[in-house]
PDB file of N, CA, C and O in Angstrom:
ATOM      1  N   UNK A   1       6.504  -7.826   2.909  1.00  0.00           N
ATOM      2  CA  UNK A   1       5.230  -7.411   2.385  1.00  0.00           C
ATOM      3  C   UNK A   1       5.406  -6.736   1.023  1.00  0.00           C
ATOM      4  O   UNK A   1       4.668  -6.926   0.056  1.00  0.00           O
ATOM      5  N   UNK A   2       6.512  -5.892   1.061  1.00  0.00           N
ATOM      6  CA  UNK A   2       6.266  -5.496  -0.584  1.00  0.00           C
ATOM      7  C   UNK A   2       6.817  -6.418  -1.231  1.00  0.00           C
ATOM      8  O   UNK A   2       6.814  -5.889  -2.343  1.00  0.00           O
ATOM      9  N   UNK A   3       7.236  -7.288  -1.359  1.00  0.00           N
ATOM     10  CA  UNK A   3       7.486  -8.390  -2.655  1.00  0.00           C
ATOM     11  C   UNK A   3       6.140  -8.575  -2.706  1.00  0.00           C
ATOM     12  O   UNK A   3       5.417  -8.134  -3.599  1.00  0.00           O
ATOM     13  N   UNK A   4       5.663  -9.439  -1.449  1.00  0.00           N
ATOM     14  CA  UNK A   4       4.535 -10.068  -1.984  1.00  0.00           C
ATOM     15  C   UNK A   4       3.435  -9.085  -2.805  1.00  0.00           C
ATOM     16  O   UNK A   4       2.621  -9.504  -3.627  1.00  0.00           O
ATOM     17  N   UNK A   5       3.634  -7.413  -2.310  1.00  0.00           N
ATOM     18  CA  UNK A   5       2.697  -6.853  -2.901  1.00  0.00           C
ATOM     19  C   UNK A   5       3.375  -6.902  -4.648  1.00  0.00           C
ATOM     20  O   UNK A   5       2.736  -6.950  -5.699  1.00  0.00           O
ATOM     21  N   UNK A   6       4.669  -6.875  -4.465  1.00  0.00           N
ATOM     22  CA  UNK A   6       5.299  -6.371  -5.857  1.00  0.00           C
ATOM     23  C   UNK A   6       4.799  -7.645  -6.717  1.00  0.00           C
ATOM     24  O   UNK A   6       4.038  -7.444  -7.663  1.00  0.00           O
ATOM     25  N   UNK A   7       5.161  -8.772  -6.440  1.00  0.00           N
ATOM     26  CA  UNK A   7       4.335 -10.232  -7.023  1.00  0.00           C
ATOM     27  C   UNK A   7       2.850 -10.412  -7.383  1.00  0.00           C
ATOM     28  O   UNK A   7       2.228 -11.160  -8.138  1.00  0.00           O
ATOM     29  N   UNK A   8       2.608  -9.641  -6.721  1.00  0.00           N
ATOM     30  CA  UNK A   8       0.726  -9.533  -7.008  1.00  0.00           C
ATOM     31  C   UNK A   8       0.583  -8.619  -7.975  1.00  0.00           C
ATOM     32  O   UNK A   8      -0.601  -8.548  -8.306  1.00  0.00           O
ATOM     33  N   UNK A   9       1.332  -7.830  -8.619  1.00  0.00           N
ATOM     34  CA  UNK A   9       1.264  -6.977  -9.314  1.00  0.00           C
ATOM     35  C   UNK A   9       1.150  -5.366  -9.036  1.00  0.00           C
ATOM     36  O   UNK A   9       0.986  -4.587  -9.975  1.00  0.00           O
ATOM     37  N   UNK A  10       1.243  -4.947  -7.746  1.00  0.00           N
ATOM     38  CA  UNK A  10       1.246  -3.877  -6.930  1.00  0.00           C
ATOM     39  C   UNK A  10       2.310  -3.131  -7.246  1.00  0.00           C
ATOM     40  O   UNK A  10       3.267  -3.830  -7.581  1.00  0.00           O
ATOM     41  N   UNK A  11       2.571  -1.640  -7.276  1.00  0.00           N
ATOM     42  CA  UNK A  11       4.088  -1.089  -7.445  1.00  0.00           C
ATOM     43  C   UNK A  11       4.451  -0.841  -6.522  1.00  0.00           C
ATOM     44  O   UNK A  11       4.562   0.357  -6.258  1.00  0.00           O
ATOM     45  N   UNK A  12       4.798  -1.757  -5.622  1.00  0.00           N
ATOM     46  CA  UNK A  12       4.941  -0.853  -3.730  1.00  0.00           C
ATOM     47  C   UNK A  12       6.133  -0.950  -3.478  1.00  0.00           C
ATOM     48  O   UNK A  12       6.623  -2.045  -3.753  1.00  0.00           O
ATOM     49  N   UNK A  13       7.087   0.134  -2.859  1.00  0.00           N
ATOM     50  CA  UNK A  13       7.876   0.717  -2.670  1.00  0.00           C
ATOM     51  C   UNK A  13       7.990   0.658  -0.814  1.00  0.00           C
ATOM     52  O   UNK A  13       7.110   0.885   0.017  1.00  0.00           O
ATOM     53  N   UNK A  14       9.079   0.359  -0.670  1.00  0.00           N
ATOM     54  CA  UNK A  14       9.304   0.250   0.846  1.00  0.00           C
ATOM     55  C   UNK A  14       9.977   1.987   1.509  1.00  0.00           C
ATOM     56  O   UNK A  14      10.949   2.380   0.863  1.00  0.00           O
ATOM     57  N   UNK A  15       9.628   2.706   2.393  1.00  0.00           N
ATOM     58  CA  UNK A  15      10.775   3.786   2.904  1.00  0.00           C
ATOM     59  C   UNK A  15      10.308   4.302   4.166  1.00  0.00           C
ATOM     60  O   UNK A  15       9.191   4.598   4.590  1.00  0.00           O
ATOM     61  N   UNK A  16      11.692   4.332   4.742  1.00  0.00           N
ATOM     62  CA  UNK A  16      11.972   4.588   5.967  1.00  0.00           C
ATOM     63  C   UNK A  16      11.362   5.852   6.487  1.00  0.00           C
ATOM     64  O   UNK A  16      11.425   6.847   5.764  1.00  0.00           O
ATOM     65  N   UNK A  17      10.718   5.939   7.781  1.00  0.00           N
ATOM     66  CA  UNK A  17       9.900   6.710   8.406  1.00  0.00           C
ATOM     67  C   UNK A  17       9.724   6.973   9.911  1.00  0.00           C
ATOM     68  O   UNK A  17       8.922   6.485  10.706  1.00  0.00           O
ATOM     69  N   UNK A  18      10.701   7.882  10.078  1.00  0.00           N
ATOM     70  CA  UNK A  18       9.858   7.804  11.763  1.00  0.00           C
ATOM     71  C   UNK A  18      10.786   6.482  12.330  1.00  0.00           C
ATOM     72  O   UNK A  18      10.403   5.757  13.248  1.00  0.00           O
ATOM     73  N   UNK A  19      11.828   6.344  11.742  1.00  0.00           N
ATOM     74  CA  UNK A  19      12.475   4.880  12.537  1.00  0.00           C
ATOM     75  C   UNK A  19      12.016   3.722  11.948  1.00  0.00           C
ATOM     76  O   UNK A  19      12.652   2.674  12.060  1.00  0.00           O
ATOM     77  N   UNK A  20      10.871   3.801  11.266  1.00  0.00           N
ATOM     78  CA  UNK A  20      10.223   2.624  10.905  1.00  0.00           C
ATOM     79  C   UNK A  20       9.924   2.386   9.554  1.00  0.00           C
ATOM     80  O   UNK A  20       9.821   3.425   8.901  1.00  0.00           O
ATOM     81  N   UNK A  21       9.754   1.358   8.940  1.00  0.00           N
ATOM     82  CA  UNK A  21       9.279   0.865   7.645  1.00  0.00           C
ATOM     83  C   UNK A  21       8.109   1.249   7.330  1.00  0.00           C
ATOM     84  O   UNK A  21       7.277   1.005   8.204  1.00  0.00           O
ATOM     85  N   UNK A  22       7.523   2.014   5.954  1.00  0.00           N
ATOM     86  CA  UNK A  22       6.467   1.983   5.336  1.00  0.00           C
ATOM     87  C   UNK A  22       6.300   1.073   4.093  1.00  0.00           C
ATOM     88  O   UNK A  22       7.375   0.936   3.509  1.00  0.00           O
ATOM     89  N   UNK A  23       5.199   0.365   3.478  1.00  0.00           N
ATOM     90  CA  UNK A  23       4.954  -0.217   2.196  1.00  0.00           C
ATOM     91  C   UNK A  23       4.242   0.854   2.013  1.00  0.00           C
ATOM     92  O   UNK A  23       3.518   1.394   2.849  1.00  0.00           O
ATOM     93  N   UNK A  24       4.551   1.384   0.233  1.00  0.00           N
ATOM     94  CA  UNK A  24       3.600   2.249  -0.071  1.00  0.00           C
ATOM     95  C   UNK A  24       3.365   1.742  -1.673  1.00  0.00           C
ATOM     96  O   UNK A  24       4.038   1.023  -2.413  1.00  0.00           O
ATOM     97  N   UNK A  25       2.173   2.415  -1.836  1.00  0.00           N
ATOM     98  CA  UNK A  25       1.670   2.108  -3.568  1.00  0.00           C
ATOM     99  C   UNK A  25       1.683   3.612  -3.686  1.00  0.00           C
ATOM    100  O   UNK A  25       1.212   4.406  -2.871  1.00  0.00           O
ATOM    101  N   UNK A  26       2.066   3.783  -4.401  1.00  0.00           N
ATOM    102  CA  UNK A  26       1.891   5.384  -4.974  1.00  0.00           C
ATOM    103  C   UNK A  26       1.826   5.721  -6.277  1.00  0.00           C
ATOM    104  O   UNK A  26       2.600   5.088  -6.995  1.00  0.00           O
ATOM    105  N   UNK A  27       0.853   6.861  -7.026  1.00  0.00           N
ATOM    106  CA  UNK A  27       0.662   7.217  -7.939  1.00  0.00           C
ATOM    107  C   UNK A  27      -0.749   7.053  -8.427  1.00  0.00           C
ATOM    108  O   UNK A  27      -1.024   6.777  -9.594  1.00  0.00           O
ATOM    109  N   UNK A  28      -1.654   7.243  -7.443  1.00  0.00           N
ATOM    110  CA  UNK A  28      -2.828   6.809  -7.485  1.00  0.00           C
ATOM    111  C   UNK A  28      -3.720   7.614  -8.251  1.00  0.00           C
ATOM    112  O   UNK A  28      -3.154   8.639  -7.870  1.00  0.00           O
ATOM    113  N   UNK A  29      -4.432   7.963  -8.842  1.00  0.00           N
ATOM    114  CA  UNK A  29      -5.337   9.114  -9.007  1.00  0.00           C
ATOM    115  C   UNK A  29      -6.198   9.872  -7.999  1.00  0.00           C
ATOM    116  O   UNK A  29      -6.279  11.089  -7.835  1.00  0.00           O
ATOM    117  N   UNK A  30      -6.580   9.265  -7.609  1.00  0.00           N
ATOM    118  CA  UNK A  30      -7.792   9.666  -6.257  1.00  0.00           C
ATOM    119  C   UNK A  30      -7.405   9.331  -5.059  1.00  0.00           C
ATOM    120  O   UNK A  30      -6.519   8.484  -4.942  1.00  0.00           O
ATOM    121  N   UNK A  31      -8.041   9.976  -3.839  1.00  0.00           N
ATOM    122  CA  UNK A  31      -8.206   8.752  -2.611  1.00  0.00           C
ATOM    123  C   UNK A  31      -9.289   8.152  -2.765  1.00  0.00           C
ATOM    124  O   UNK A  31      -9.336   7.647  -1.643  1.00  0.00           O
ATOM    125  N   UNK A  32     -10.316   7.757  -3.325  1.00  0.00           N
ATOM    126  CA  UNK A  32     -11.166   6.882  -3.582  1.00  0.00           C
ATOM    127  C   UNK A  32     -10.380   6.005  -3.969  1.00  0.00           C
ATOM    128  O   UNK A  32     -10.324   5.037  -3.211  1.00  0.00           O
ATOM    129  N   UNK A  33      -9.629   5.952  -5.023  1.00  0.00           N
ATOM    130  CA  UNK A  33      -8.915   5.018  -6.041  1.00  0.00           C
ATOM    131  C   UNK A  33      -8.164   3.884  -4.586  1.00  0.00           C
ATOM    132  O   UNK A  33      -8.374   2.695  -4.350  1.00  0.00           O
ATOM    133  N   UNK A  34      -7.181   5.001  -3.792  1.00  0.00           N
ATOM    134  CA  UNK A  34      -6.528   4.447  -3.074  1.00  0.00           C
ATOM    135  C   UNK A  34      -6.941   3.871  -1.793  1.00  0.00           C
ATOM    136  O   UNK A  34      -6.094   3.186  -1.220  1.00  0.00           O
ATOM    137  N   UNK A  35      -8.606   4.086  -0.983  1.00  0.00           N
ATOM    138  CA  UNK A  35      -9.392   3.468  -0.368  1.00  0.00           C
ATOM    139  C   UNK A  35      -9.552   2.062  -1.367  1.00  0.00           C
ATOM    140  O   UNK A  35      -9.223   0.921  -1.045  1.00  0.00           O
ATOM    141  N   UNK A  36      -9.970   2.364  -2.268  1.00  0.00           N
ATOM    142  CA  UNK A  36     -10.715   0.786  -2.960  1.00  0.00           C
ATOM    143  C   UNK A  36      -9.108   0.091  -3.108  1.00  0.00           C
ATOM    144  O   UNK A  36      -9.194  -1.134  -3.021  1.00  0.00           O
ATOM    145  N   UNK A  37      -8.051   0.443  -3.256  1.00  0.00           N
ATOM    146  CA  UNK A  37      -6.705  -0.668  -3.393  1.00  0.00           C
ATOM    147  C   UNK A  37      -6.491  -0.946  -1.930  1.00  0.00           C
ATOM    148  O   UNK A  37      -5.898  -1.975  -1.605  1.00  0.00           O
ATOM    149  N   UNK A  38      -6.939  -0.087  -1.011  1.00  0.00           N
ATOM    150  CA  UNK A  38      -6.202  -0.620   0.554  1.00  0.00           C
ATOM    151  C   UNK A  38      -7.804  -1.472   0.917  1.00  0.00           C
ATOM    152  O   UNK A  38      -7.724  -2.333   1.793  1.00  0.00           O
ATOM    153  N   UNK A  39      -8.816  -1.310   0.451  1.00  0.00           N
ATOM    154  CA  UNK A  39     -10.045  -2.573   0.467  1.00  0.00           C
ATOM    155  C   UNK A  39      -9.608  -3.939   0.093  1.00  0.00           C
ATOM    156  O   UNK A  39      -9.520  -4.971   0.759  1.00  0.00           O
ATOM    157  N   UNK A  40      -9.356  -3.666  -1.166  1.00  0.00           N
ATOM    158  CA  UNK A  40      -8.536  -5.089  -1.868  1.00  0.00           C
ATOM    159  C   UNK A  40      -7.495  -5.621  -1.379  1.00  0.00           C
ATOM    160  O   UNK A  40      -7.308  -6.838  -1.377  1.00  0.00           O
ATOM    161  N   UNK A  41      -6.768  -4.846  -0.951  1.00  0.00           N
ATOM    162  CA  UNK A  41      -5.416  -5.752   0.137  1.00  0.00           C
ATOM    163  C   UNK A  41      -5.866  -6.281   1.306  1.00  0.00           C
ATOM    164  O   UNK A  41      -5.612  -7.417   1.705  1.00  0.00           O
ATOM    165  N   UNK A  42      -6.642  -5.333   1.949  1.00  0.00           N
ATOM    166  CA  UNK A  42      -7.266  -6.176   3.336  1.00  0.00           C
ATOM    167  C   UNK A  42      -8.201  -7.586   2.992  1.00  0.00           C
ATOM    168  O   UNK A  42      -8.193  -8.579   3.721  1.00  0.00           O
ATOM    169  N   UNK A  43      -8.798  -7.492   2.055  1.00  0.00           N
ATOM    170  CA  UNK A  43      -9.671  -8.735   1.596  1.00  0.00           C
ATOM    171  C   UNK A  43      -8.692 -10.044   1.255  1.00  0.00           C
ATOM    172  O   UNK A  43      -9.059 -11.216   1.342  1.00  0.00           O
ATOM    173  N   UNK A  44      -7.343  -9.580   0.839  1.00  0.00           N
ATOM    174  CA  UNK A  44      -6.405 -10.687   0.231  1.00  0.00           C
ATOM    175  C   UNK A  44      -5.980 -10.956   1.300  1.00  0.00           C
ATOM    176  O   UNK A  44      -5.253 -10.103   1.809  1.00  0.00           O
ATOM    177  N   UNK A  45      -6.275 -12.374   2.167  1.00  0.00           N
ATOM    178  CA  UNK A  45      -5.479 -12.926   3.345  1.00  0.00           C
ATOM    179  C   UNK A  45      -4.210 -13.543   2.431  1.00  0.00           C
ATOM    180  O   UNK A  45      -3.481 -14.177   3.195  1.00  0.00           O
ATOM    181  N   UNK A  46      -3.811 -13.565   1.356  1.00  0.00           N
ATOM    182  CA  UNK A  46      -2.527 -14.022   1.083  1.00  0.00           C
ATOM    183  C   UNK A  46      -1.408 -13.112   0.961  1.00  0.00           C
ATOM    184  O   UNK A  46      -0.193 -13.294   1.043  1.00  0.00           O
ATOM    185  N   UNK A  47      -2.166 -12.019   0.729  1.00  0.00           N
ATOM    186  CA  UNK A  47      -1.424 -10.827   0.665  1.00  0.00           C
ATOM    187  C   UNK A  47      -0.165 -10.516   2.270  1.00  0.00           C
ATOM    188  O   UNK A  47       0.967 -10.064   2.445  1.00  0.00           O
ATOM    189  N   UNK A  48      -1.491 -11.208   3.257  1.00  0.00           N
ATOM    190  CA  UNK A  48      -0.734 -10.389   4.631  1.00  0.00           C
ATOM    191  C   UNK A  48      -0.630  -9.046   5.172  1.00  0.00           C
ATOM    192  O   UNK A  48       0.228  -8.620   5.946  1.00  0.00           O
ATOM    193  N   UNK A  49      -1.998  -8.207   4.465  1.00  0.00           N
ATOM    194  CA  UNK A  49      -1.938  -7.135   4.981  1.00  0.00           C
ATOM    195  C   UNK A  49      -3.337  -6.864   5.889  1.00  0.00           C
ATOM    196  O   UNK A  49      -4.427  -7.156   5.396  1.00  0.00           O
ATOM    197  N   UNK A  50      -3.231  -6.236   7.371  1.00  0.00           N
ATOM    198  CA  UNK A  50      -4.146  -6.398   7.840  1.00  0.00           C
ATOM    199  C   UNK A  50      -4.548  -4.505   8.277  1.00  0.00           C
ATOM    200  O   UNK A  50      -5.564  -4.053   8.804  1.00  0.00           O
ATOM    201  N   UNK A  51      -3.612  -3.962   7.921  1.00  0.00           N
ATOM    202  CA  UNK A  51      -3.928  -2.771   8.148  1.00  0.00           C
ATOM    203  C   UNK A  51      -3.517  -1.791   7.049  1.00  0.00           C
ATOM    204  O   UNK A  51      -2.486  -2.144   6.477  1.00  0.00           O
ATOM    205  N   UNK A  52      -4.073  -0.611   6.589  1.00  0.00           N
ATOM    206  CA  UNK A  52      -3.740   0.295   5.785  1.00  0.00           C
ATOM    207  C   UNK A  52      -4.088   1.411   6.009  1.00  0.00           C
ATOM    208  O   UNK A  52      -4.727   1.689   7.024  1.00  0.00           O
ATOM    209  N   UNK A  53      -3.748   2.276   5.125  1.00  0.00           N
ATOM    210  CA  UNK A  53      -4.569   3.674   4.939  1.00  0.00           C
ATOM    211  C   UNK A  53      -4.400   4.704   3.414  1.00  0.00           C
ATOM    212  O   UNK A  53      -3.389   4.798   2.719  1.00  0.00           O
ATOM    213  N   UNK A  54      -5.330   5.182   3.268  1.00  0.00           N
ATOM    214  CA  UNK A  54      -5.146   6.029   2.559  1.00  0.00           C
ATOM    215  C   UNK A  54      -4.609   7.317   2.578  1.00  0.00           C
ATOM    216  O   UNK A  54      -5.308   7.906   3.402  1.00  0.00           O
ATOM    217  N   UNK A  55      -3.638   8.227   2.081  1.00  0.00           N
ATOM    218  CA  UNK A  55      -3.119   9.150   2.366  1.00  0.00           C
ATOM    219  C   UNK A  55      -3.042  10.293   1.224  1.00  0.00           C
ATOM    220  O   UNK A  55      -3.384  10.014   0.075  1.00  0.00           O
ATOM    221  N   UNK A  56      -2.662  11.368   1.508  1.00  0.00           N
ATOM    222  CA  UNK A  56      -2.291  11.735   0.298  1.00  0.00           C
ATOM    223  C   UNK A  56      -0.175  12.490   0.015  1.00  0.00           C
ATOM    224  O   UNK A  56       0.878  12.845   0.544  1.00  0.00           O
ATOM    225  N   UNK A  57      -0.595  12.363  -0.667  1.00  0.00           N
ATOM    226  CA  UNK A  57       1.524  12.342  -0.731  1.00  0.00           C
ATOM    227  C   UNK A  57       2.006  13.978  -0.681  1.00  0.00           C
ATOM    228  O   UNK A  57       1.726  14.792  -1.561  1.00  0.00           O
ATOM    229  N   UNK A  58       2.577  14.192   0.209  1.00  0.00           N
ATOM    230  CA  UNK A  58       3.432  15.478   0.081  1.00  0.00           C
ATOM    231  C   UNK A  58       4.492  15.591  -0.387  1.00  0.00           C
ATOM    232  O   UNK A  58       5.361  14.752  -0.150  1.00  0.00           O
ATOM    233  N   UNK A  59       4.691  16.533  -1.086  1.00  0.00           N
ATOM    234  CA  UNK A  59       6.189  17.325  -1.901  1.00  0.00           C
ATOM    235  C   UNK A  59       6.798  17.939  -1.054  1.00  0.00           C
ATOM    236  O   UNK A  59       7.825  18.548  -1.352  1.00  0.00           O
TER     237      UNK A  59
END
């Protein structure tokens, strides 16, 4: 998933979590910003993403 996001023009970054894989886009301005990019991925069936969320990033 992140190539294909990285190919679409996305900056997504893969990291380990909890045992498990995250794709992330980060550096967003808003969570609005980052609701309307996880809208647009769910709308792209080529993309392959069927679930997301918006978050905000801790230091």
């Amino acid at each position: 998933m992140r190539t294909r996001l990285q190919n679409a023009g996305y900056p997504a970054e893969m990291v380990a979590k909890d045992g498990r894989h995250e794709v992330r886009i980060n550096q967003l301005a808003t969570r609005e910003d980052a609701e309307a990019v996880v809208q647009r991925l769910r709308a792209n069936a080529a993309l392959g993403v069927s679930a997301g969320r918006a978050a905000l990033a801790t230091r």
